[in-house]
PQR file with spaces between the fields and no chain letter, atoms N, CA, C, O and H, PARSE charges and radii, in Angstrom:
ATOM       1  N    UNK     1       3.544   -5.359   -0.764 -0.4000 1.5000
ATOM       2  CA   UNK     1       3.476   -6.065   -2.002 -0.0000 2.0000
ATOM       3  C    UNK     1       2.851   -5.277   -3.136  0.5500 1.7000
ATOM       4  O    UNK     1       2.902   -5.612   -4.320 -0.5500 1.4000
ATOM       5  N    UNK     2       2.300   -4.274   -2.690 -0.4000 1.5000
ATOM       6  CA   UNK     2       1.969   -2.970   -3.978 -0.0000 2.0000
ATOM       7  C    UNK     2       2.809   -2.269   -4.182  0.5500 1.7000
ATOM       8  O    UNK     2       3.894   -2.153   -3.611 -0.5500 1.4000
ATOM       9  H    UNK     2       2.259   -4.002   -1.728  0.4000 1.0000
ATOM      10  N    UNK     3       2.304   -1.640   -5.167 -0.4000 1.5000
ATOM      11  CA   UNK     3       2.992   -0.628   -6.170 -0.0000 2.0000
ATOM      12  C    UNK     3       2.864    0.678   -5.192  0.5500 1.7000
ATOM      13  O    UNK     3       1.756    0.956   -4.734 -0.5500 1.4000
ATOM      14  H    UNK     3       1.423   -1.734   -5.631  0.4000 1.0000
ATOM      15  N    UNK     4       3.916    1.414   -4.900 -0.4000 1.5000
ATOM      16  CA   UNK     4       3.687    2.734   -4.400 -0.0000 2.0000
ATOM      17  C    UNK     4       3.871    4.360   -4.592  0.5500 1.7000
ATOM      18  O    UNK     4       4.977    4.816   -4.302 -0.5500 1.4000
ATOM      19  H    UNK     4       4.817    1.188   -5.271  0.4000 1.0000
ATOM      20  N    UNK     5       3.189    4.960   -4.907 -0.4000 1.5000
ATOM      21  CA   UNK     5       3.231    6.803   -5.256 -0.0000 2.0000
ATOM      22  C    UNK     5       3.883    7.292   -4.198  0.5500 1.7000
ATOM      23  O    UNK     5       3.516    7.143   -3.032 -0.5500 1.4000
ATOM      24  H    UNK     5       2.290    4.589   -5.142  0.4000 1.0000
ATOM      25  N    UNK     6       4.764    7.826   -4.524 -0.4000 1.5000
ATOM      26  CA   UNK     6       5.773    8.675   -3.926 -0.0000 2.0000
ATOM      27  C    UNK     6       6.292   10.278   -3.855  0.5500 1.7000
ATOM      28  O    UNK     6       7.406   10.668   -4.203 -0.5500 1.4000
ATOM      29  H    UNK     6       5.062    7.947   -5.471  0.4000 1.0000
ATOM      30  N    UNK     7       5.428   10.932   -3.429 -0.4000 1.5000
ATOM      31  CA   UNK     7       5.429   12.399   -4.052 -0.0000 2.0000
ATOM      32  C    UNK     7       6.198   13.662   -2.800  0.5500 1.7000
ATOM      33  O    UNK     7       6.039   13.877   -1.598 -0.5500 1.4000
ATOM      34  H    UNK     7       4.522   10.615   -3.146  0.4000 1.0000
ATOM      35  N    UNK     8       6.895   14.145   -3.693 -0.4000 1.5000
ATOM      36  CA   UNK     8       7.687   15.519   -3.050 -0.0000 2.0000
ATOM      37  C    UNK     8       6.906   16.212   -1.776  0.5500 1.7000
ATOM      38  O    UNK     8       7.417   16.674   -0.756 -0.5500 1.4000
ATOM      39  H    UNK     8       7.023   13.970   -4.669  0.4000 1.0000
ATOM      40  N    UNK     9       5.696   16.156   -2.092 -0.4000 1.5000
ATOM      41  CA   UNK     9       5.041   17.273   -1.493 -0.0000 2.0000
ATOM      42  C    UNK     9       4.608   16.418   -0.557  0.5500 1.7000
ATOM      43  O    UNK     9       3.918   16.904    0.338 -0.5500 1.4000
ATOM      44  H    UNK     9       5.281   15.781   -2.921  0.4000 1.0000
ATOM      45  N    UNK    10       4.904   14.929   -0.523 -0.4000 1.5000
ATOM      46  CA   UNK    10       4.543   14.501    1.267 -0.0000 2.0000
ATOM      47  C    UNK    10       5.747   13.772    2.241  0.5500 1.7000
ATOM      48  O    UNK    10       5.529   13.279    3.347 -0.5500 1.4000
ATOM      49  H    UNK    10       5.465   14.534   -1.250  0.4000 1.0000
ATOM      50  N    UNK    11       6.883   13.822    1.649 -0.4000 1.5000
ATOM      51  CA   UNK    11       7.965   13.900    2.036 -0.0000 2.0000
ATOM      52  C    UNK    11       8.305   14.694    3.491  0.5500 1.7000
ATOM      53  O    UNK    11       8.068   15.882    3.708 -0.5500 1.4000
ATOM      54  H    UNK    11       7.060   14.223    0.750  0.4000 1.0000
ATOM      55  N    UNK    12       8.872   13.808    4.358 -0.4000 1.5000
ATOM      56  CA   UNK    12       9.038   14.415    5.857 -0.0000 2.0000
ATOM      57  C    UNK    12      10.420   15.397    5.443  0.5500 1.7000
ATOM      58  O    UNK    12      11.279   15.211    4.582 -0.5500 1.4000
ATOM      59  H    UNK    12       9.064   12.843    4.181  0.4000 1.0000
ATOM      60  N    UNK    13      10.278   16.296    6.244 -0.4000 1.5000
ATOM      61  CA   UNK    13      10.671   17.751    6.171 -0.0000 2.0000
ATOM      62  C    UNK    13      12.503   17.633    5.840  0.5500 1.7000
ATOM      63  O    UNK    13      13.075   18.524    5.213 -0.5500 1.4000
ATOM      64  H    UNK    13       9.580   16.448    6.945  0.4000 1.0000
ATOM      65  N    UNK    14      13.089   16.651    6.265 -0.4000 1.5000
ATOM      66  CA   UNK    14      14.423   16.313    6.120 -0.0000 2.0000
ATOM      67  C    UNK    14      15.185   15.653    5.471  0.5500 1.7000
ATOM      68  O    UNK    14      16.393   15.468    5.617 -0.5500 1.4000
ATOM      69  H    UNK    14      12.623   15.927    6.775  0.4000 1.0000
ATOM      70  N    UNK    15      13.948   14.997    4.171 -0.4000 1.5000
ATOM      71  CA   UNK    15      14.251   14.261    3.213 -0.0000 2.0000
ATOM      72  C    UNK    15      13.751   15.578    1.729  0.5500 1.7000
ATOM      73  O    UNK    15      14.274   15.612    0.615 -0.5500 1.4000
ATOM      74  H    UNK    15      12.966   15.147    4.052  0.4000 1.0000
ATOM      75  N    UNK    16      12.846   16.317    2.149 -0.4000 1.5000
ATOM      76  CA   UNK    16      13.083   17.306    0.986 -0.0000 2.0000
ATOM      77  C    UNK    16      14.373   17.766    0.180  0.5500 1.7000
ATOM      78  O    UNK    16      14.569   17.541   -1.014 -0.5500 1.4000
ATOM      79  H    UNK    16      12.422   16.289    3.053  0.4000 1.0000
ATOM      80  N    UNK    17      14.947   18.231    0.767 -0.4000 1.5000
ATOM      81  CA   UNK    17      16.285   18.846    0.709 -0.0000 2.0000
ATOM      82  C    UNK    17      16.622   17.893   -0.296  0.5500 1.7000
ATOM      83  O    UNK    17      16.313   18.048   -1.478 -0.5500 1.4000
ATOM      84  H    UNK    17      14.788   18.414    1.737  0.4000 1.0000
ATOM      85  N    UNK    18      17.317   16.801    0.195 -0.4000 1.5000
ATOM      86  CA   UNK    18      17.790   16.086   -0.815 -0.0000 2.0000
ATOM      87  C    UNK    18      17.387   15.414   -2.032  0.5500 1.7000
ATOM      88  O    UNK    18      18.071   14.941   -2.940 -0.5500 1.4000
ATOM      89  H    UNK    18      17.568   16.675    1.155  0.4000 1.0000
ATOM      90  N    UNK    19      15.920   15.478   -1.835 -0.4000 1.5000
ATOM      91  CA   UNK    19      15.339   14.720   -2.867 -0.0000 2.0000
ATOM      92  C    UNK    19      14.938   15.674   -3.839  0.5500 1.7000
ATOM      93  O    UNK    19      14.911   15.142   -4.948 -0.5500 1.4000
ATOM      94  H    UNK    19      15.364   15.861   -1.097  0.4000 1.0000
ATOM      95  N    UNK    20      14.641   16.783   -3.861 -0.4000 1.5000
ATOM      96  CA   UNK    20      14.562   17.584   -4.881 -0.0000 2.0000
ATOM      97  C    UNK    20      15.633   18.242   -5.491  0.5500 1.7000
ATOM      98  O    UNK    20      15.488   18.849   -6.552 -0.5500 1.4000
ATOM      99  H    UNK    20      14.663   17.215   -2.960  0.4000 1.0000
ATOM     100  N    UNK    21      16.849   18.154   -4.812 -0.4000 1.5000
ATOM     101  CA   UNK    21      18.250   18.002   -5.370 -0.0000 2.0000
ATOM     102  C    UNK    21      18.677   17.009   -6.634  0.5500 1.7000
ATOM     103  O    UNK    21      19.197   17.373   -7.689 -0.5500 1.4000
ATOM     104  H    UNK    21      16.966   17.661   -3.950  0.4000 1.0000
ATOM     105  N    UNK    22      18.244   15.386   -6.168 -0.4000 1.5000
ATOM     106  CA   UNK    22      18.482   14.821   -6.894 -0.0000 2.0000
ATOM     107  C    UNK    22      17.393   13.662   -7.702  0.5500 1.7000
ATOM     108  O    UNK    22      17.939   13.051   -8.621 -0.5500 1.4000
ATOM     109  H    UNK    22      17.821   15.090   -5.311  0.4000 1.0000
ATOM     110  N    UNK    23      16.237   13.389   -7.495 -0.4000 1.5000
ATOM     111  CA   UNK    23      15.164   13.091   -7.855 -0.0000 2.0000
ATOM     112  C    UNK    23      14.121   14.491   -8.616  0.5500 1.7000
ATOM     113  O    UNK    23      13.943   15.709   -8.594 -0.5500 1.4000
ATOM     114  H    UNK    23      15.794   13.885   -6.748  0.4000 1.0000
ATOM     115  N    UNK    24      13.806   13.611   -9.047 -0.4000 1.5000
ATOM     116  CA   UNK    24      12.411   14.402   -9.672 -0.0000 2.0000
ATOM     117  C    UNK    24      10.873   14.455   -8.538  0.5500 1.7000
ATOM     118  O    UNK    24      11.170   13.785   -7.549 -0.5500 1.4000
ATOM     119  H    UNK    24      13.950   12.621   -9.066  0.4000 1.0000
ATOM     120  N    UNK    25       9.610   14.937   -8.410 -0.4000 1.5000
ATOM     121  CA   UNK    25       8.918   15.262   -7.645 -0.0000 2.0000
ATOM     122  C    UNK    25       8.226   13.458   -7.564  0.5500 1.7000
ATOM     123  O    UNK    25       8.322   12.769   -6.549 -0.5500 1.4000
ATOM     124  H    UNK    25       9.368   15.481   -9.213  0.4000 1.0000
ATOM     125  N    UNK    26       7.739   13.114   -8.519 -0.4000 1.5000
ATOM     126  CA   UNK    26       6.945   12.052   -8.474 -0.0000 2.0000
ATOM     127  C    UNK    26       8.161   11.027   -8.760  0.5500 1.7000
ATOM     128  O    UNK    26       8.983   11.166   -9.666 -0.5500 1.4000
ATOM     129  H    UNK    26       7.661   13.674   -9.344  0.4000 1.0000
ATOM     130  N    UNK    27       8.111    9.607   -7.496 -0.4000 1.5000
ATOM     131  CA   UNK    27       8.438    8.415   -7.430 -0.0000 2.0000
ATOM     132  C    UNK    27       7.328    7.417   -7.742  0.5500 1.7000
ATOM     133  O    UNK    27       6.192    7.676   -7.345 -0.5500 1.4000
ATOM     134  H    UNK    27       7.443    9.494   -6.761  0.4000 1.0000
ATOM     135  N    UNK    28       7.644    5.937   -8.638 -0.4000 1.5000
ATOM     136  CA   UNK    28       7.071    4.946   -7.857 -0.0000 2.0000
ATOM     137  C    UNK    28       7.823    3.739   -7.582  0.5500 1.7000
ATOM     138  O    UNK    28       8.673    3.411   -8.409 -0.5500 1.4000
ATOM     139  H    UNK    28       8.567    5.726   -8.960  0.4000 1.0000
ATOM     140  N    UNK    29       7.623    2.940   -6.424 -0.4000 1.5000
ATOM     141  CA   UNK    29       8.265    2.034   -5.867 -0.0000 2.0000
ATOM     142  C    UNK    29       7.344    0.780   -6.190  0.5500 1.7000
ATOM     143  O    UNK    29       6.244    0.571   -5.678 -0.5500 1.4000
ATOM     144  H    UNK    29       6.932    3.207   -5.752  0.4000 1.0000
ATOM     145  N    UNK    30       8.095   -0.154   -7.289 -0.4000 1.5000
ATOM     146  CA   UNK    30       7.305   -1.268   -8.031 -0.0000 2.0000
ATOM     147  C    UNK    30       8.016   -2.459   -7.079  0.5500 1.7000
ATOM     148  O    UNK    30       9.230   -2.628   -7.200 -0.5500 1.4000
ATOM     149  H    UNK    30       8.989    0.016   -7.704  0.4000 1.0000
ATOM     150  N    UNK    31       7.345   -3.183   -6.246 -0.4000 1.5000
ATOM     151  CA   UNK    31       7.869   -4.914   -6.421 -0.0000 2.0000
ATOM     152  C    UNK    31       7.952   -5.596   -7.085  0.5500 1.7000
ATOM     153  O    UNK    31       7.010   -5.787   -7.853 -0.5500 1.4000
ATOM     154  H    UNK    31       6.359   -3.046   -6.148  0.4000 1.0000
ATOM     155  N    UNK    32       9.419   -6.552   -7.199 -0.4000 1.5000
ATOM     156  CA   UNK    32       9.363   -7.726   -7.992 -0.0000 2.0000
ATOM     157  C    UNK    32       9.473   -8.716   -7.213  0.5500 1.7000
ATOM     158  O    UNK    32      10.128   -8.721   -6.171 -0.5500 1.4000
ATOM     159  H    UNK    32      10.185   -6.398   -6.575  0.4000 1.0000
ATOM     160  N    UNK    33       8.550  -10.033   -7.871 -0.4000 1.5000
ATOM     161  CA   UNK    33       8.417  -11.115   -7.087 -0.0000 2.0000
ATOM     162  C    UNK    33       8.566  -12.130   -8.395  0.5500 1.7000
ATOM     163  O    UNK    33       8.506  -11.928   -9.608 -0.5500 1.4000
ATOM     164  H    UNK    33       8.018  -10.029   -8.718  0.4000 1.0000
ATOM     165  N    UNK    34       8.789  -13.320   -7.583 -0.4000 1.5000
ATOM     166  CA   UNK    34       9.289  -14.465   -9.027 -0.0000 2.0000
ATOM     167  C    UNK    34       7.478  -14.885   -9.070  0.5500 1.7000
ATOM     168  O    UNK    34       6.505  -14.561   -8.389 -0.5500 1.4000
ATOM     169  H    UNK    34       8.838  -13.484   -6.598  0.4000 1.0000
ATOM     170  N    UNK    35       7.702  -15.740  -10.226 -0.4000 1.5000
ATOM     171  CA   UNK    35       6.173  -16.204  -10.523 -0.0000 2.0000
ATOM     172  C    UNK    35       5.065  -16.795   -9.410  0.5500 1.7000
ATOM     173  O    UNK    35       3.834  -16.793   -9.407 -0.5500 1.4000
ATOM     174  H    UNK    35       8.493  -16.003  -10.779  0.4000 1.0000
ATOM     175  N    UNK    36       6.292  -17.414   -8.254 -0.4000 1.5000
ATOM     176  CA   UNK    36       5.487  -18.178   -6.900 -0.0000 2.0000
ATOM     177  C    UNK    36       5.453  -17.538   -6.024  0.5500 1.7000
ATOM     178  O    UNK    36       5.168  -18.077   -4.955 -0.5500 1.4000
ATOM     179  H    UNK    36       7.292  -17.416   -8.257  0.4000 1.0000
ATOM     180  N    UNK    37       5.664  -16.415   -6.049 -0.4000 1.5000
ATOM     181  CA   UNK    37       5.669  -15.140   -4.631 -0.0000 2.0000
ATOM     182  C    UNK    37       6.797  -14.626   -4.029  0.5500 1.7000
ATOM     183  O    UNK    37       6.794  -13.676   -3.246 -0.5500 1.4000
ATOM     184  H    UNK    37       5.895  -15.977   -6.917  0.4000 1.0000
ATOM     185  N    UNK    38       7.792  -15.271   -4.403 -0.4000 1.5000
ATOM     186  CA   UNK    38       9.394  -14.851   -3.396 -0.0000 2.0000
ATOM     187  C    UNK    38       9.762  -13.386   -4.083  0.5500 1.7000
ATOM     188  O    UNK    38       9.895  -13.109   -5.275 -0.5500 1.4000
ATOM     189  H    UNK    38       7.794  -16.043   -5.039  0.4000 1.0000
ATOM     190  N    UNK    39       9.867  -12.627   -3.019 -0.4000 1.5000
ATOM     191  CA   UNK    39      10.298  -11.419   -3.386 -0.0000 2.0000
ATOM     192  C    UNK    39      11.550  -11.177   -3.861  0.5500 1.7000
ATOM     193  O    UNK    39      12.410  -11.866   -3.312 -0.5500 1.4000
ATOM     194  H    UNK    39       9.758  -12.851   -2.051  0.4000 1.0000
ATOM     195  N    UNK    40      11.947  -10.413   -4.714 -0.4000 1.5000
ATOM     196  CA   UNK    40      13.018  -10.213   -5.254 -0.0000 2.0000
ATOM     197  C    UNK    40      13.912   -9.094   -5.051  0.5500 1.7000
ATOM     198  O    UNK    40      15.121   -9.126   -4.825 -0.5500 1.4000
ATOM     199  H    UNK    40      11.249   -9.853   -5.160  0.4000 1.0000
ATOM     200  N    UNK    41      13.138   -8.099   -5.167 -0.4000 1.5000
ATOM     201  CA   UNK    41      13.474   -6.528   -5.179 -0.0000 2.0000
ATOM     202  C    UNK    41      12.298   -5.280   -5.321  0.5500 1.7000
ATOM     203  O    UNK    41      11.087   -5.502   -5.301 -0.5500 1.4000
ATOM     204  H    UNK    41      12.156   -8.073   -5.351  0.4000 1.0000
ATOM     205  N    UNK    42      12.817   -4.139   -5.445 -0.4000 1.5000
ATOM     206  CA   UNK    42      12.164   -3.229   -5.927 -0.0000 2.0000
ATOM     207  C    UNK    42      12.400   -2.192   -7.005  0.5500 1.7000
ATOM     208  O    UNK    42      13.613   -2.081   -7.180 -0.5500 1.4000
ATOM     209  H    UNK    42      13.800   -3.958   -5.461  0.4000 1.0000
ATOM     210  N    UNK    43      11.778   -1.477   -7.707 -0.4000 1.5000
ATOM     211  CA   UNK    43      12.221   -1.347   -8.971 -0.0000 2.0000
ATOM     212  C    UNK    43      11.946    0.059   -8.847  0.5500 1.7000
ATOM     213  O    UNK    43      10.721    0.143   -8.770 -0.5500 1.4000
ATOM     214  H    UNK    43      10.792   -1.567   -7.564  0.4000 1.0000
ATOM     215  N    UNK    44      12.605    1.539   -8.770 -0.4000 1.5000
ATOM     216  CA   UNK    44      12.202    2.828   -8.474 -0.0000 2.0000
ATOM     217  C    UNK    44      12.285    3.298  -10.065  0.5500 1.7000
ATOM     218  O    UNK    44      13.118    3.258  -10.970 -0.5500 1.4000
ATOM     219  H    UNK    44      13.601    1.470   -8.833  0.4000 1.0000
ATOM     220  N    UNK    45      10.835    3.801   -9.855 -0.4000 1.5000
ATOM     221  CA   UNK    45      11.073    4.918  -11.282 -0.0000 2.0000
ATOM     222  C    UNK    45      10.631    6.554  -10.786  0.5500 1.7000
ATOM     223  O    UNK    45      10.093    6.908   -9.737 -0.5500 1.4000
ATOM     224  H    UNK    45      10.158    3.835   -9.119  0.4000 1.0000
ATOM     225  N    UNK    46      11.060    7.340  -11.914 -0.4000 1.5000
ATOM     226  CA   UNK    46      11.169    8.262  -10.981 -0.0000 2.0000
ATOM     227  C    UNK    46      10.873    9.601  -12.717  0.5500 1.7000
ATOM     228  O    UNK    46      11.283    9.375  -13.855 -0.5500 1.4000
ATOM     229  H    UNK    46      11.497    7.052  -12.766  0.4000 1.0000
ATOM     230  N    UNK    47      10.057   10.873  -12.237 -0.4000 1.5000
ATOM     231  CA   UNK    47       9.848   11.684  -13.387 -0.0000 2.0000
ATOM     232  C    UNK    47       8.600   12.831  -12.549  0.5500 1.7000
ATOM     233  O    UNK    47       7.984   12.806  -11.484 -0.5500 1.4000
ATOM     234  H    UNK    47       9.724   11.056  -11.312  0.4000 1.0000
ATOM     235  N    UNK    48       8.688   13.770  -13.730 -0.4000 1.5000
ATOM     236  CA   UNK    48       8.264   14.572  -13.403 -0.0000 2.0000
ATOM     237  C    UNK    48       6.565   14.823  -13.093  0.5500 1.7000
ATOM     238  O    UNK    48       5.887   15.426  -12.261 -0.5500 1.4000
ATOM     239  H    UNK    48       9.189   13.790  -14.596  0.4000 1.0000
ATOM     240  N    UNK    49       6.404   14.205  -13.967 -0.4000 1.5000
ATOM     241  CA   UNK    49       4.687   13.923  -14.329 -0.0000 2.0000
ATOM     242  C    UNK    49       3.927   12.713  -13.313  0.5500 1.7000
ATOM     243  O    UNK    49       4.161   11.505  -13.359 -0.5500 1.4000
ATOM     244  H    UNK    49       6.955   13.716  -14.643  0.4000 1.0000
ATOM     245  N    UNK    50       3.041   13.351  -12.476 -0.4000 1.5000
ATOM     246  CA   UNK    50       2.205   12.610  -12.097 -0.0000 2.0000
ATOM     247  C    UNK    50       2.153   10.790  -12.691  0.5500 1.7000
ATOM     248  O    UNK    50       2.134   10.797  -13.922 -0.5500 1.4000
ATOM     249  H    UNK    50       2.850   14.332  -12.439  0.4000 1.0000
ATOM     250  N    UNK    51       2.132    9.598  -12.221 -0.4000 1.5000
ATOM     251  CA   UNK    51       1.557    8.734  -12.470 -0.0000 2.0000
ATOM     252  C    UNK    51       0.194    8.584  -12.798  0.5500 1.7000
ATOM     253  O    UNK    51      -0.708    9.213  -12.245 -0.5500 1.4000
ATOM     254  H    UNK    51       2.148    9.593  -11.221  0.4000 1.0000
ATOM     255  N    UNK    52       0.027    7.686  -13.767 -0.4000 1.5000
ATOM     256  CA   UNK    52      -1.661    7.736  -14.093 -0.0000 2.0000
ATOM     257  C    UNK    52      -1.726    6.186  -13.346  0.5500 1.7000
ATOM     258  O    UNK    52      -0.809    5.525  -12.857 -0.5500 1.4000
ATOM     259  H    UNK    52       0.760    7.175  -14.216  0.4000 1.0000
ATOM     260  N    UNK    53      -3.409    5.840  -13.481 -0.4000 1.5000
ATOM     261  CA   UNK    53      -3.753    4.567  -12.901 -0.0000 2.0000
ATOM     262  C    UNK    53      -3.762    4.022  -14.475  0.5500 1.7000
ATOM     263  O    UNK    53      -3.268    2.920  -14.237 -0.5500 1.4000
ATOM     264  H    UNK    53      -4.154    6.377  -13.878  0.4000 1.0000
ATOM     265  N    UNK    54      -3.910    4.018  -15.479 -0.4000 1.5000
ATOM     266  CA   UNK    54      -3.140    3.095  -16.586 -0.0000 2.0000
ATOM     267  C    UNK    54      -2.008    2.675  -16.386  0.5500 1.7000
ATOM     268  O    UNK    54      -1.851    1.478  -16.144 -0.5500 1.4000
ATOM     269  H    UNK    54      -4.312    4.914  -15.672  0.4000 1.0000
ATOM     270  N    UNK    55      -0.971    3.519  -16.434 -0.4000 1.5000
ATOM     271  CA   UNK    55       0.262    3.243  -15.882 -0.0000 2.0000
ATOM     272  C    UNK    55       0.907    2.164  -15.049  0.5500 1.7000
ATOM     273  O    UNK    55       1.800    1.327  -15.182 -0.5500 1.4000
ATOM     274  H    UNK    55      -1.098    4.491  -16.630  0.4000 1.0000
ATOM     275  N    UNK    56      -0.180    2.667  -13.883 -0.4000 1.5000
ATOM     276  CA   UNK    56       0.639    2.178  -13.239 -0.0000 2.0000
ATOM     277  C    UNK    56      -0.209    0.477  -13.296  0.5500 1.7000
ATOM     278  O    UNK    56       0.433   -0.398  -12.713 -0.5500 1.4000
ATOM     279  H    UNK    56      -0.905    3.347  -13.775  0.4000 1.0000
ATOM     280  N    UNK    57      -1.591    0.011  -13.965 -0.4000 1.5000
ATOM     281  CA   UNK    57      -1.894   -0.986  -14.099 -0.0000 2.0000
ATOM     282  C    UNK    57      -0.661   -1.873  -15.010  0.5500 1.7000
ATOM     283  O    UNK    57      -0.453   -3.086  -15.010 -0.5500 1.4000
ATOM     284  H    UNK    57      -2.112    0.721  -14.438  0.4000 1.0000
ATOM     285  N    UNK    58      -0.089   -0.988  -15.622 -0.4000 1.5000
ATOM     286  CA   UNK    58       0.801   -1.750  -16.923 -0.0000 2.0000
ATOM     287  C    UNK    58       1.991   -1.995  -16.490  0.5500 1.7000
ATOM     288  O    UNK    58       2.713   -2.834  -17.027 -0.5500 1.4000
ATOM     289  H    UNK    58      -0.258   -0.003  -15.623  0.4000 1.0000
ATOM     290  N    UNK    59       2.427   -1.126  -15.220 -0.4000 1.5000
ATOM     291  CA   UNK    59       3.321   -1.159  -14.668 -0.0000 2.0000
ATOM     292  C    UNK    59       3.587   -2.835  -14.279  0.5500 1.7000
ATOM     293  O    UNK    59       4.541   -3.587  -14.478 -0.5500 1.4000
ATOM     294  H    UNK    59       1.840   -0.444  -14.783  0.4000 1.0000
ATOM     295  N    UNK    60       1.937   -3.050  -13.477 -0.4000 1.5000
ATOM     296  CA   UNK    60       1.688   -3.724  -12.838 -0.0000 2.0000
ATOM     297  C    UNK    60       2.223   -5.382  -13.378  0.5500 1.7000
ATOM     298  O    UNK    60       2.910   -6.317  -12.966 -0.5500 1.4000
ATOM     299  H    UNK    60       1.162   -2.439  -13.316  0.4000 1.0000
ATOM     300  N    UNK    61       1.468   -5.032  -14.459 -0.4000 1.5000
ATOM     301  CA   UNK    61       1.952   -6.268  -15.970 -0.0000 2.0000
ATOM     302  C    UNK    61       3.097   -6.942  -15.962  0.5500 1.7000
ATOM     303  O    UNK    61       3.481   -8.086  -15.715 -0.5500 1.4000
ATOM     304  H    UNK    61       0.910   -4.273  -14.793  0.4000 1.0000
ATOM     305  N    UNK    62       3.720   -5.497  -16.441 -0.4000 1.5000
ATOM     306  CA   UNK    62       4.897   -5.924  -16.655 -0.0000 2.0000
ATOM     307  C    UNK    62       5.955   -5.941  -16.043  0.5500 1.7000
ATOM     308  O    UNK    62       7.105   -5.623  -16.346 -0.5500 1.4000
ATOM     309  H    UNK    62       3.408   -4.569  -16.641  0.4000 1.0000
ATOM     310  N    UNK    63       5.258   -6.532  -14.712 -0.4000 1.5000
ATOM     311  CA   UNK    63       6.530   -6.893  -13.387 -0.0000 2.0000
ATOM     312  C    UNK    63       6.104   -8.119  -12.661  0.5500 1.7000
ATOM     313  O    UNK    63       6.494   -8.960  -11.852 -0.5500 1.4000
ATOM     314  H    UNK    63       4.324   -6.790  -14.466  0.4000 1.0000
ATOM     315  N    UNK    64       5.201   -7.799  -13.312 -0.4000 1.5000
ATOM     316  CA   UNK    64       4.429   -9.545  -13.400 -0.0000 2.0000
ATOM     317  C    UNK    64       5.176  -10.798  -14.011  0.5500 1.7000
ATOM     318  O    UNK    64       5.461  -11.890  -13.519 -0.5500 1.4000
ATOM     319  H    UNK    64       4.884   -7.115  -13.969  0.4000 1.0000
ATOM     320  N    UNK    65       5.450  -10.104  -15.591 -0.4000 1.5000
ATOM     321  CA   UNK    65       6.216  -10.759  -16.643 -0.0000 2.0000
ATOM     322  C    UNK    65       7.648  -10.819  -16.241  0.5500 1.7000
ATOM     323  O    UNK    65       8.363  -11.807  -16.405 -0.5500 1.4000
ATOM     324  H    UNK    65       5.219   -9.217  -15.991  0.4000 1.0000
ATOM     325  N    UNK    66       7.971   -9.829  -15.769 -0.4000 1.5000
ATOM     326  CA   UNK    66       9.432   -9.502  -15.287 -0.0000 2.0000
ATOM     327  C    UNK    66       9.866  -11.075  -14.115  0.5500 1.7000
ATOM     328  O    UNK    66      10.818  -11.852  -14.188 -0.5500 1.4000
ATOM     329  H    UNK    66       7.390   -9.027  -15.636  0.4000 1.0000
ATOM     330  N    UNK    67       8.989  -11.039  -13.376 -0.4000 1.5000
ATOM     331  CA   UNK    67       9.035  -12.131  -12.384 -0.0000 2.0000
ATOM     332  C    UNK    67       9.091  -13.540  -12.666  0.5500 1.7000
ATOM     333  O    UNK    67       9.561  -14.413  -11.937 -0.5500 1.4000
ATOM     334  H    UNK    67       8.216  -10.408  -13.316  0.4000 1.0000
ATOM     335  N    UNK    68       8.326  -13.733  -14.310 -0.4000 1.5000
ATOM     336  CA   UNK    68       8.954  -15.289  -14.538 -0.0000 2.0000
ATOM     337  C    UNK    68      10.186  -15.250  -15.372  0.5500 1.7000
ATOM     338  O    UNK    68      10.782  -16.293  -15.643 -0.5500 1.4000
ATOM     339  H    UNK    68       7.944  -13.024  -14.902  0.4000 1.0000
């Protein structure tokens, strides 16, 4: 049910290959849930630059908002 960091450099050895092919180094994997808890989906963003913990608090926000 959290937000998750997703980085190149801890990637099991057989998913490298492809992911630095077609992704960038840093992932994060956001949940969406409706306002009462039912899960919905997940929301991948994806870039070059490290995530910050601002970020990803706002992230947090606004998937919050996303959910009602």
């Amino acid at each position: 049910g959290e937000i998750h960091r997703l980085e190149l450099a801890d990637a099991a050895p057989d998913d490298v290959e492809g992911w630095s092919e077609w992704l960038p180094e840093h992932l994060l994997l956001v949940p969406l849930r409706r306002s009462r808890g039912d899960f919905l989906g997940f929301v991948l963003y994806a870039r070059e630059e490290p995530w910050t913990e601002r970020e990803l608090v706002l992230l947090s926000r606004l998937h919050a908002t996303y959910g009602y």
